[in-house]
C-alpha positions in Angstrom: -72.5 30.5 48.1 -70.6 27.4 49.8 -70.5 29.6 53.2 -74.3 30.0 52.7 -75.1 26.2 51.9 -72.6 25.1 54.9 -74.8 27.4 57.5 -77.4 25.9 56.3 -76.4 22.5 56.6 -74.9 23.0 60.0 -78.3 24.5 61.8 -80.9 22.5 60.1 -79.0 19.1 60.8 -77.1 19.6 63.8 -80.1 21.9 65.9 -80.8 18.3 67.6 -77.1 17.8 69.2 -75.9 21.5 69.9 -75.8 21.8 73.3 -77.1 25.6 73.1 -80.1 28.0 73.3 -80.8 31.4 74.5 -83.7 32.9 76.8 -84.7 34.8 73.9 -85.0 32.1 71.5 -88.3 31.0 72.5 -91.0 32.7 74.9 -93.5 30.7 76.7 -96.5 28.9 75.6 -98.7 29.1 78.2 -101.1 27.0 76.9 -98.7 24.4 77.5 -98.0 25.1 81.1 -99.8 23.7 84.5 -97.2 26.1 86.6 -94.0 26.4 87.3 -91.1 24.8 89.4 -90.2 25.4 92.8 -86.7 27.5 92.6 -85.8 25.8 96.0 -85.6 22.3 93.9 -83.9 24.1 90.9 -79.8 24.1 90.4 -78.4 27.2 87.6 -75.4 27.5 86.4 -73.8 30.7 84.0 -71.2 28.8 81.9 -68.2 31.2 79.5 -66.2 28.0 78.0 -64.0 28.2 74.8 -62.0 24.9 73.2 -58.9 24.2 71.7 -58.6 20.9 69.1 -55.2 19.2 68.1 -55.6 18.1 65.3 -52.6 16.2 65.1 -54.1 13.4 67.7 -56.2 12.1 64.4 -54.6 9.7 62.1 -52.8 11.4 59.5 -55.0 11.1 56.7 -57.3 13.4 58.8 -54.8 16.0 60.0 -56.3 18.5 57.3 -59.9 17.9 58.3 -59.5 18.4 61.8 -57.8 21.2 61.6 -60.6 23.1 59.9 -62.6 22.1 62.8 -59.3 22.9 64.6 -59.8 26.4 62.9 -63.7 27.5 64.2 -62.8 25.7 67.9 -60.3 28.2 68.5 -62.5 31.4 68.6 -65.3 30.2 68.9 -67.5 30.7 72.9 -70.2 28.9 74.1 -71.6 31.4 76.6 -75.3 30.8 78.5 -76.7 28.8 81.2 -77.7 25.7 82.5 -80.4 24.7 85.0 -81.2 21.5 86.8 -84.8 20.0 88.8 -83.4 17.3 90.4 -87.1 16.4 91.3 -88.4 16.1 87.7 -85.0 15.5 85.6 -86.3 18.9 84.1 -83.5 20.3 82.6 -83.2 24.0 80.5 -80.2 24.9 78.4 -79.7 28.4 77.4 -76.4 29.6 75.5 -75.1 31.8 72.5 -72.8 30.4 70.3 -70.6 33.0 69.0 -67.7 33.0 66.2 -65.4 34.9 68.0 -64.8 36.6 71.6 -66.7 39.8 71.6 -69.0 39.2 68.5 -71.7 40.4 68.2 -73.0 37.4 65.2 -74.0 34.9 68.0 -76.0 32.2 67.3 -79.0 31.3 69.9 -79.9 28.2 70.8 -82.2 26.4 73.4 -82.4 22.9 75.1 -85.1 22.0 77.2 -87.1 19.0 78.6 -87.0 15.6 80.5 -84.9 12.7 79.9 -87.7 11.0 77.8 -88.1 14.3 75.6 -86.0 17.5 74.8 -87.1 20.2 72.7 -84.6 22.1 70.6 -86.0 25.8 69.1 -83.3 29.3 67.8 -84.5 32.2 66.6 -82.5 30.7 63.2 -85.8 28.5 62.9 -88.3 31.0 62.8 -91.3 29.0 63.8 -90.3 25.9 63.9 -89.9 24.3 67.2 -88.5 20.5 67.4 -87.9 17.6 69.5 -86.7 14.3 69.6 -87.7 11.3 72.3 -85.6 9.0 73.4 -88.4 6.0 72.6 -87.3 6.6 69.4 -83.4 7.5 69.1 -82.6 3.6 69.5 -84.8 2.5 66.1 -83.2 6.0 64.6 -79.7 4.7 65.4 -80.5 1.7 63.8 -82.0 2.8 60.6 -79.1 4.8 60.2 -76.3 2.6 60.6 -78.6 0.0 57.9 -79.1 3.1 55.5 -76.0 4.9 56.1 -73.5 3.3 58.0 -73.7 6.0 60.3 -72.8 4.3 63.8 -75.1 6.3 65.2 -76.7 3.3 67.2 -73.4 3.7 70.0 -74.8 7.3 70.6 -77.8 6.4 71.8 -77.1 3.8 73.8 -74.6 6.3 76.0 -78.2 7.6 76.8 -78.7 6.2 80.3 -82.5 6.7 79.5 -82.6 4.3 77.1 -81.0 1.2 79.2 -83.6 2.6 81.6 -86.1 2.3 79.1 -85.3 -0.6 77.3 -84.9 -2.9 80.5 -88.2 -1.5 82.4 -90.4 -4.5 81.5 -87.6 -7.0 82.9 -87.5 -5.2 86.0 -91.4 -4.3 86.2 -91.9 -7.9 86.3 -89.0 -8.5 88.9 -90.4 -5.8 91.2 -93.9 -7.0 91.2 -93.4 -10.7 91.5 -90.2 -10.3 94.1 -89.4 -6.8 94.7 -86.3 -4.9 95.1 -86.5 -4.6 99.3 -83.7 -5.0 101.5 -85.8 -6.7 103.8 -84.8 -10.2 105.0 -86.9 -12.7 102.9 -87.0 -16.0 101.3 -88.2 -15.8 97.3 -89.9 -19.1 96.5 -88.6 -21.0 93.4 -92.0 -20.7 91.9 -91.9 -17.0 92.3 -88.9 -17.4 90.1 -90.4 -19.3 87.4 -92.8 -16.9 86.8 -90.9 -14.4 86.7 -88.7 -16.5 84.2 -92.2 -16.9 82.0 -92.3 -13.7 81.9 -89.0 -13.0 81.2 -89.7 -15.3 77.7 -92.6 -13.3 76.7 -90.7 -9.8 77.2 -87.8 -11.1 74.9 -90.0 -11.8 72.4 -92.6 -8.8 72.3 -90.9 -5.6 74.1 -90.2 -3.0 71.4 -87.5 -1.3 73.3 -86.0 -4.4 74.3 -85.6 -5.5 70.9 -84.4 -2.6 69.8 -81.7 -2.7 72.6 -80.5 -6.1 71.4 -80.7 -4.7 67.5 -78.5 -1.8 68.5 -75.8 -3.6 70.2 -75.2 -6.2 67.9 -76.1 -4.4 64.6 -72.3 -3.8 63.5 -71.4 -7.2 64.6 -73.6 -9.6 64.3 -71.6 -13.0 63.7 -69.4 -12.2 67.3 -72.4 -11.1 69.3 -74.3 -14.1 68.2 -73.8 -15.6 71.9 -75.1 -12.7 73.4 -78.5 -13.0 71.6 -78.5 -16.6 72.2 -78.5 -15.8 76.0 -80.6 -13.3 76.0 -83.4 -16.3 73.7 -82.4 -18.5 76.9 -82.4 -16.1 79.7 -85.6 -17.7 81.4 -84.1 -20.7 81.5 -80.8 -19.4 82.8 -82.8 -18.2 85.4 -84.9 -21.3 86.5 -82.2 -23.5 86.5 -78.6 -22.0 87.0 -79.2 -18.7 89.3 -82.1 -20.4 91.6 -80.7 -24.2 90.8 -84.4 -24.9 90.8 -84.1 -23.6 94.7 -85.4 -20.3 96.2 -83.1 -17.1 96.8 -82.5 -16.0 100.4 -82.2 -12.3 100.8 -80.3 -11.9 103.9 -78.1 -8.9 106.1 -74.9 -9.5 106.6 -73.3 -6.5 108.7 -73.5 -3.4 106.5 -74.8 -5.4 103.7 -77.5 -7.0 101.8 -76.8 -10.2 100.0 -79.0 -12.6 97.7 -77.8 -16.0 97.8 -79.1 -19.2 95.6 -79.8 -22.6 97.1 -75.9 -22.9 96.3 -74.8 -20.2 99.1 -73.2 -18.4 95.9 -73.6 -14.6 96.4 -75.2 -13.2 93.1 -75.7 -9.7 94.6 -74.2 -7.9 97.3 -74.8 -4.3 97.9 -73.1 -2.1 100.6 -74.1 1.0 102.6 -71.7 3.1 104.8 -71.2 6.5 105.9 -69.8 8.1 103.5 -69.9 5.2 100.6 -71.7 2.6 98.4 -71.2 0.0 96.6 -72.7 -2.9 94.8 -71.5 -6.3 93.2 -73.2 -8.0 90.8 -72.1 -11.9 90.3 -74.1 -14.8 88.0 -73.1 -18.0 87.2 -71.7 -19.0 84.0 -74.2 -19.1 80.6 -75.2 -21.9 78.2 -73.1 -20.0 75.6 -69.8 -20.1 78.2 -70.2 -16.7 79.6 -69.6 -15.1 83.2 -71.1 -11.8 83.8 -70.2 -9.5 86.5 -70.4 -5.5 87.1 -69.5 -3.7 90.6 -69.7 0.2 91.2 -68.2 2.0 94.2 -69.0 5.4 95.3 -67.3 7.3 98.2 -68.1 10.5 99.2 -65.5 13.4 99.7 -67.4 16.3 101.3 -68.1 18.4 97.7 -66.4 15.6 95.4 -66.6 12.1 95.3 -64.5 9.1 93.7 -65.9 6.3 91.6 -65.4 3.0 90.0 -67.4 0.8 88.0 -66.4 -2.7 86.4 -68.5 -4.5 83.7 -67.6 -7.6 82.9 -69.0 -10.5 80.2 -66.4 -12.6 80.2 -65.2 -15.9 78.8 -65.5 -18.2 81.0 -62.5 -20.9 80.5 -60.2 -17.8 79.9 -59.6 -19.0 76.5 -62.3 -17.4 74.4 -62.9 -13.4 73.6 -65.1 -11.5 76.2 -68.1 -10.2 75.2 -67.6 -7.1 76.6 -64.8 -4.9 79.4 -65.7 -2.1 80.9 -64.0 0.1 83.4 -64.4 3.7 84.3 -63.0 5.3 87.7 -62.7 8.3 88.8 -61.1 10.6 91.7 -61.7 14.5 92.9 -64.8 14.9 90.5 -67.2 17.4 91.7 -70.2 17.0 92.5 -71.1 21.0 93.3 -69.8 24.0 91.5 -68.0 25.7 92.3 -65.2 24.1 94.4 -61.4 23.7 94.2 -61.0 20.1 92.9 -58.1 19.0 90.9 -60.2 15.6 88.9 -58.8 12.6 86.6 -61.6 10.0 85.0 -60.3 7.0 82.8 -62.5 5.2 80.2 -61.9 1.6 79.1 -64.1 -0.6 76.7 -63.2 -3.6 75.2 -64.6 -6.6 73.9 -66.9 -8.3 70.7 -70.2 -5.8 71.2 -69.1 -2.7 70.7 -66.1 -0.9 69.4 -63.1 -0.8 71.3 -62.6 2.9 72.7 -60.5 4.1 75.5 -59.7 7.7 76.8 -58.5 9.7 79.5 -59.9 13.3 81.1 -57.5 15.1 83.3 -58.9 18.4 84.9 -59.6 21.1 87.9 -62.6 23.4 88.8 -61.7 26.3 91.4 -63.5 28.1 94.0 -63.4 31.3 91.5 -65.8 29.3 88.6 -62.5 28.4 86.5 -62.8 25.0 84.8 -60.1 23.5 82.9 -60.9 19.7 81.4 -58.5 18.0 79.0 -59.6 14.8 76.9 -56.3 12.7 76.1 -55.3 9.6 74.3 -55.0 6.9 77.1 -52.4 8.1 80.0 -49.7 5.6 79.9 -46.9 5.5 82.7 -43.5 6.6 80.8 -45.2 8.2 77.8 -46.1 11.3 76.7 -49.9 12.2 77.1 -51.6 13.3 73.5 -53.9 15.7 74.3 -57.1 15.6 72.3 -59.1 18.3 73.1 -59.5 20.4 76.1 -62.4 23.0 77.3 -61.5 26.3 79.4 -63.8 29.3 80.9 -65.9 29.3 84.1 -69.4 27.9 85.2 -70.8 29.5 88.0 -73.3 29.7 90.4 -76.4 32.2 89.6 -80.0 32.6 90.9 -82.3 29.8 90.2 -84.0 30.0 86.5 -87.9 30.3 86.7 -88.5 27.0 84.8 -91.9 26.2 83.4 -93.9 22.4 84.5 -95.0 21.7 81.0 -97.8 19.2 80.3 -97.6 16.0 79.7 -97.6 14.9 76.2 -97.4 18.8 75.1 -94.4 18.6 73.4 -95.9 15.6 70.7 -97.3 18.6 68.8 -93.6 19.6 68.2 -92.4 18.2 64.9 -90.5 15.2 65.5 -86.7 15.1 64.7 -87.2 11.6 63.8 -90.9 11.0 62.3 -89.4 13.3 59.3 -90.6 12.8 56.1 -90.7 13.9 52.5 -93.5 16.0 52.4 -92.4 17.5 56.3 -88.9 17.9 55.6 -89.2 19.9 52.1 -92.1 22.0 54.9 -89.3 22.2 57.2 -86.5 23.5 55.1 -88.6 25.7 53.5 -90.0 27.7 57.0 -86.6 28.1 58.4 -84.8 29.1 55.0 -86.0 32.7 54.6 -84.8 33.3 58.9 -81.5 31.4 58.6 -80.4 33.5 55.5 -81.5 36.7 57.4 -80.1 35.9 61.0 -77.0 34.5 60.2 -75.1 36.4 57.7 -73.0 38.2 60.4 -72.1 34.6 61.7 -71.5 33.5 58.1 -68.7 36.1 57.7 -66.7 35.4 60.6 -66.9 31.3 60.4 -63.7 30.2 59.0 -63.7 28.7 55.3 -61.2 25.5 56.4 -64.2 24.8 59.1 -66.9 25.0 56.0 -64.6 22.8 54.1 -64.2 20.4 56.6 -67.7 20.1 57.4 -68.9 19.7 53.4 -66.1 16.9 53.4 -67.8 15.3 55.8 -71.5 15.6 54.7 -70.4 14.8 51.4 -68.5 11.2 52.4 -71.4 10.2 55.1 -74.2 10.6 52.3 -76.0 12.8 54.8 -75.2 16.1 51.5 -77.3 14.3 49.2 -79.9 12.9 51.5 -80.7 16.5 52.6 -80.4 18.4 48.6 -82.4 14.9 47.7 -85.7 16.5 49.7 
């Protein structure tokens, strides 16, 4: 019975993150369709990856846990593939996720959609078809960090959609009132101040905005407190100490572009040359005694390229904590498959708004389709590297999946992963029971006990157990 109750619990609440679906699991609507993609535009890739999990790179007190997870990682293959529209953002993930190598007890799964929508459907849901949208995964974070301290407001803001999202009126306004040209100009100082008025309203009225702000200082809202208060004065900040109540000159300056205040202070530079580009962003210093800076580099290496990108909100007399330190680089990553590339990528974020985190990825992809990616404890020089998990198998190259242009909206009629309620959920549960028992016994067999036991922990500390029994 617990094997039956922890299938249960893994499909119905983890459908929405499982990055898995099969071709099978769902045929076409039509009726949803205006046609179909051009294959020229369309990227596919046939992935065969299995993991390993050390469990001993947890803290101690989690050893046991992880090595239940440990357990089901081991045997377990992800096998399906993955197709790209770089034209659309379309994207269509098709996989079987099977117990063991050779089983025939897979589980189907399918991803598909558009970065402001994915739709999630298995033949383990009968029916039932859902999807989330991004609009909403930020107020969903939220909720659940207030209801049950659940951080889950960090994952959605590693959605690059939702900074997209939540920053579009600010840069709407900026666009229309100045624009984003490269063209030499001069941007009056009352160009600025209305953009600043606008600025004001936005702070106080944009949903997404708000939500943004909510979701970065929701854990910690006594040492973010600056941040907001910046963010209340940014239209002043912008009158009076980027423009110095002057106009910005956009000017050339050899294989740049640079926007200068009335100060001759470069606040943006951005770079273009053969095979590289690069940006710097550079403001003066806030009311509450901040500097902000960020800078990204890209240079090309034929089919891999090497980056680095630096975030910084820093105190600005060196003697306070910074708001927030981030830097990423990277060298050899590919940026086709398959070629021979032998990668690294380092993470580093420090700071008051969000958690401190830090890791490192160490990896190579060959011209055959074998990938090998290892996720490690940060790489220090003299030490030992503690390997967290790593990913093995081969993603190759296949003919272009014929990928349906769905209609807008279509997918609203979908029930919504996060507009669940009492009366939906206890529907919801009770369409996909009566499949999930009969599709998944053969699965249910070959899933390792420690892994069930593991997961039920977990369910059972988070809350999320007797939310879900609650309904």
């Amino acid at each position: 019975m617990r094997r039956i109750v922890c299938l249960f619990l893994i499909l119905v609440l983890a459908a929405g993150v499982l990055p898995a679906a099969a071709e099978k699991a769902t045929s076409i609507d039509y009726s949803l369709v205006t046609g179909f993609i051009d294959s020229r535009e369309i990227k596919t890739y046939a992935f065969d990856l299995h993991f390993n999990l050390n469990p001993l790179a947890f803290p101690m007190d989690q050893h046991l846990k992880m090595a239940g997870y440990a357990d089901f990682l081991k045997d377990m293959r992800l096998k399906g593939t993955y197709s790209w529209s770089e034209s659309d953002g379309m994207v269509d993930i098709r996989a079987t996720i099977l117990p063991s190598e050779g089983s025939s007890s897979g589980v189907d799964f399918r991803i598909y959609g558009v970065p402001a929508i994915f739709v999630f459907s298995s033949p383990l849901m009968g029916e039932e078809t859902i999807f989330f949208n991004a609009p909403a995964l930020l107020a969903f974070g939220n909720k659940s960090w207030s209801h049950l301290s659940l951080p889950l407001q960090y994952v959605s803001l590693v959605n690059p959609f939702i900074w997209q999202l939540s920053f579009r009126c600010l840069a709407n306004d900026f666009e229309e009132l100045a624009g984003f040209s490269d063209e030499e100009r001069t941007i009056p100082a009352e160009t600025i101040a209305q953009i600043a008025d606008r600025w004001s309203d936005d702070i106080q009225s944009d949903l997404y905005l708000n939500e943004w702000m909510t979701a970065v200082t929701l854990s910690k809202p006594e040492e973010t407190q600056p941040l907001i208060s910046d963010f209340e004065n940014l239209s002043s900040y912008l009158k009076n100490q980027v423009t110095q109540s002057g106009a910005l000159r956009v000017l050339k300056e050899g294989n740049s572009v640079v926007w200068k205040n009335s100060l001759n202070d470069v606040l943006f530079r951005k770079t273009s040359e053969k095979n590289s580009t690069g940006w710097t962003l550079d403001l003066p210093v806030t009311r509450s005694g901040f500097k902000p800076y960020a800078s990204w580099e890209k240079t090309e290496n034929g089919k891999t390229y090497d980056f680095d990108l630096r975030a910084y909100y820093l105190a600005a007399d060196s003697k306070g904590k910074d708001m927030l330190s981030l830097r990423a680089y990277g060298h050899g990553i590919p940026s086709v498959l398959p070629v021979d590339s032998d990668f690294y990528l380092d993470l580093f974020l420090t700071g008051e708004v969000f958690p401190n985190f830090a890791l490192s990825v160490r990896g190579g992809t060959r011209s055959d389709g074998a990938v090998s990616i290892g996720v490690y404890k940060p790489i220090v020089e003299g030490n030992d590297p503690v390997e967290i998990i790593r990913l093995e198998g081969t993603v190759q190259t296949v003919d272009a999946l014929h990928m349906p242009l769905y209609k807008p909206g279509s997918w609203m009629y979908k029930r919504n992963i996060f507009s669940l309620n009492d009366s939906s959920m206890s529907e919801f549960i009770e369409n996909v029971k009566e499949p999930i028992i009969k599709g998944a016994l053969g699965f249910l067999m070959e899933v390792p006990l420690s892994f069930c036991q593991s997961l039920m922990d977990d369910l059972t500390d988070s809350g999320i157990l007797s939310m879900v029994l609650g309904h």
